[in-house]
C-alpha positions in Angstrom: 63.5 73.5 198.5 66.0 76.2 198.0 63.5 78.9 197.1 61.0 78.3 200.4 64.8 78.1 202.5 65.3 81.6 200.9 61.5 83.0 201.9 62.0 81.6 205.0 65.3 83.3 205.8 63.8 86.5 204.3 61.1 86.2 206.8 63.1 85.7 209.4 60.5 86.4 212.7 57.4 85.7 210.8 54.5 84.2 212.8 51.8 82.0 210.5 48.5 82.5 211.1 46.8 81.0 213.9 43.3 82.2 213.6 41.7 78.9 214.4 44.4 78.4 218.0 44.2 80.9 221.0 45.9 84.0 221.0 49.2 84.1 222.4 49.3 80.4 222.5 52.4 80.2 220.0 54.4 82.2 221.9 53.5 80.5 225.4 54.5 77.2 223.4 57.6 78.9 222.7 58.2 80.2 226.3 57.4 77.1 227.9 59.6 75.1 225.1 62.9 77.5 224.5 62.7 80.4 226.0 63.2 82.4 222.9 66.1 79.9 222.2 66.6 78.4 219.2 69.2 76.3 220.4 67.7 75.1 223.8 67.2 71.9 222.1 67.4 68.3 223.5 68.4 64.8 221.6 65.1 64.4 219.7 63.4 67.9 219.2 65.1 71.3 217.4 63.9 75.3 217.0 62.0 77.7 218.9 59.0 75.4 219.7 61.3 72.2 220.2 59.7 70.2 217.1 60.2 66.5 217.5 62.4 65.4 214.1 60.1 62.4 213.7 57.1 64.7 212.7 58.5 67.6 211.1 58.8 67.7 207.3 62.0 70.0 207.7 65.7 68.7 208.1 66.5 69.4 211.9 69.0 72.4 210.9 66.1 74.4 209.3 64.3 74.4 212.5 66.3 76.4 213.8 65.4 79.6 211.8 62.3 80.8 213.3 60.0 81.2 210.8 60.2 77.4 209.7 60.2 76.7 213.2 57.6 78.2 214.1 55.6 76.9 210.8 56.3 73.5 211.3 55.3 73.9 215.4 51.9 75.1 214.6 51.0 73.0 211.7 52.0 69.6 214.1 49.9 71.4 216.9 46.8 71.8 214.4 47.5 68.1 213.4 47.3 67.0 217.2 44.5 68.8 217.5 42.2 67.3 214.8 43.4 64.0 216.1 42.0 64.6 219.4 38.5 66.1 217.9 39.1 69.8 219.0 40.4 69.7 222.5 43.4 71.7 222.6 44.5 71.0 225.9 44.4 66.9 224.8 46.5 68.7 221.7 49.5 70.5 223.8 49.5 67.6 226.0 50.3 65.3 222.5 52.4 67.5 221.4 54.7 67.3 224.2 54.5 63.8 224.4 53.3 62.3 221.8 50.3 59.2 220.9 50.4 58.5 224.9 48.9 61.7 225.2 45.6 60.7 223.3 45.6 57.2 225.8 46.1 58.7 229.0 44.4 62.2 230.0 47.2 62.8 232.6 50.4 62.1 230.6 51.9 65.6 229.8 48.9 67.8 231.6 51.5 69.5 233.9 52.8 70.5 230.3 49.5 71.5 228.9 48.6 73.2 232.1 52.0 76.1 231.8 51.2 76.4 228.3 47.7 77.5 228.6 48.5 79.6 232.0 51.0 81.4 229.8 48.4 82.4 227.3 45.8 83.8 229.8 48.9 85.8 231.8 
């Protein structure tokens, strides 16, 4: 644990992969979520893309440096996705808010709908 907190911190504003996700779409998470602002966090969620502590694998303080952060974001977004078979919209829309998400087509759309507006600006 100590060693990946130490390649973490050494790679500070590293950005994983996302060849399979939209470009631009982690950042417009990011935008939408913080505003750059790793402490623009509520009661439940922590980092730069706001990761809900019930489904990240990282104590809450390490989401709050960046890289982890940002990690941890996009491998919950790429489980959301296979969960709803593809559809990333259905994906940011769970990620925001959760199993309700995959119920109800409307619950967190406005969500989904900034996100993916951010990505084609």
């Amino acid at each position: 644990m100590t060693a990946a907190l130490l390649l973490a911190a050494l790679a500070w504003h590293w950005t994983p992969p996302t060849p399979d996700l939209p470009r631009g779409l982690v950042e417009a998470i990011v935008h939408v979520e913080s505003r750059g602002n790793t402490l623009a966090s509520n009661a439940c969620c922590s980092g730069l893309m706001q990761v809900a502590r019930r489904y990240s694998r990282w104590p809450s303080w390490a989401l709050h440096i960046p890289a982890i952060g940002r990690a941890e974001g996009v491998r919950i977004l790429r489980r959301w996705r296979r969960r709803c078979g593809g559809d990333l919209e259905c994906a940011l829309r769970a990620y925001a808010t959760g199993n309700r998400a995959l119920r109800d087509p409307q619950h967190g759309r406005p969500y989904a709908v900034a996100v993916l507006r951010r990505v084609r600006q």
